[in-house]
C-alpha positions in Angstrom: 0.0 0.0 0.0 1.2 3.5 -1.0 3.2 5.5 1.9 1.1 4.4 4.7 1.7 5.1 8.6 2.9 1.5 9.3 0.8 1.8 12.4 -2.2 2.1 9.6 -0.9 -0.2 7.2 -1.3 -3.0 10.1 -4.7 -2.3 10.7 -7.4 -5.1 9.5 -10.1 -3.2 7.5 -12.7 -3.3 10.2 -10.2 -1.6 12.6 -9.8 1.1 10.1 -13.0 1.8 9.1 -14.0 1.9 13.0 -11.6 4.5 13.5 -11.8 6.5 10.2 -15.9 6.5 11.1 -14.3 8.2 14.7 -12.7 10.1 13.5 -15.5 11.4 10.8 -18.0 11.7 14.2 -14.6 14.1 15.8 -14.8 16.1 13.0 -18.2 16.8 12.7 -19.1 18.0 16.4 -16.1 20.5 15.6 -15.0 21.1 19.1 -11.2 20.6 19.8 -8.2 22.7 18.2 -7.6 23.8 14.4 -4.2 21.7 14.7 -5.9 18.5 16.1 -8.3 19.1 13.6 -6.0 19.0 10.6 -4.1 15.9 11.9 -7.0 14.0 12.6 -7.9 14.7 8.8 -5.0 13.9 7.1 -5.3 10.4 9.4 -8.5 10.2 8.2 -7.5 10.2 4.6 -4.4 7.3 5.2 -7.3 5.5 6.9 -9.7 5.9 4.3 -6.8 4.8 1.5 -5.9 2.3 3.6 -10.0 0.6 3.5 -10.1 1.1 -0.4 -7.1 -0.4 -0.8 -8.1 -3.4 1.0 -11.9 -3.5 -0.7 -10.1 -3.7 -3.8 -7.8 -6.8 -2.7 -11.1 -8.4 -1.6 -12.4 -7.2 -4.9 -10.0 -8.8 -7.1 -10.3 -11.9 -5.1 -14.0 -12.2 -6.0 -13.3 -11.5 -9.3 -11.0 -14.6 -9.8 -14.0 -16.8 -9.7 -14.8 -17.8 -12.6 -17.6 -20.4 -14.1 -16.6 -22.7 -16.6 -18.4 -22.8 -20.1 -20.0 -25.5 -18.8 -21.6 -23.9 -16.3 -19.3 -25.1 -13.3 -17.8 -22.9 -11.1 -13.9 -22.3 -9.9 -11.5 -20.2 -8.3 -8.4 -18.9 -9.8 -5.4 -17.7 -7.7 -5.5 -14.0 -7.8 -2.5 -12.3 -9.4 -2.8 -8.9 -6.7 1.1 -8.2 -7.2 
């Protein structure tokens, strides 16, 4: 994943989301400091980067199955290198 915060890049995409939708909740009350404010936005975008990325993964996982012209169905090993 592109330039992530490590400490993002580890997260499993249900962690992220939980905190990115925190984070979103933080920012819309809009009480706490311009700076804090800004930080938690730009964490907010890694985060959000960080859950597309990993939809897409899932994503291209799905798309790997395949059904057969006969109708039958298979999996293919996804290429996501």
């Amino acid at each position: 994943m592109a330039d992530l915060p490590p400490d993002i890049a580890a997260l499993s995409f249900e962690d992220a989301l939980a905190e990115l939708e925190r984070i979103v909740r933080q920012l819309e009350e809009g009480r706490g400091r311009l700076d804090d404010s800004i930080a938690a936005y730009a964490r907010g975008v890694a985060l959000k980067t960080h859950c597309e990325a990993r939809l897409e993964e899932a994503r291209a996982k799905v798309d790997r199955i395949v059904s057969g012209p006969d109708g039958s169905v298979a999996a293919e090993p996804a290429d996501l290198a």
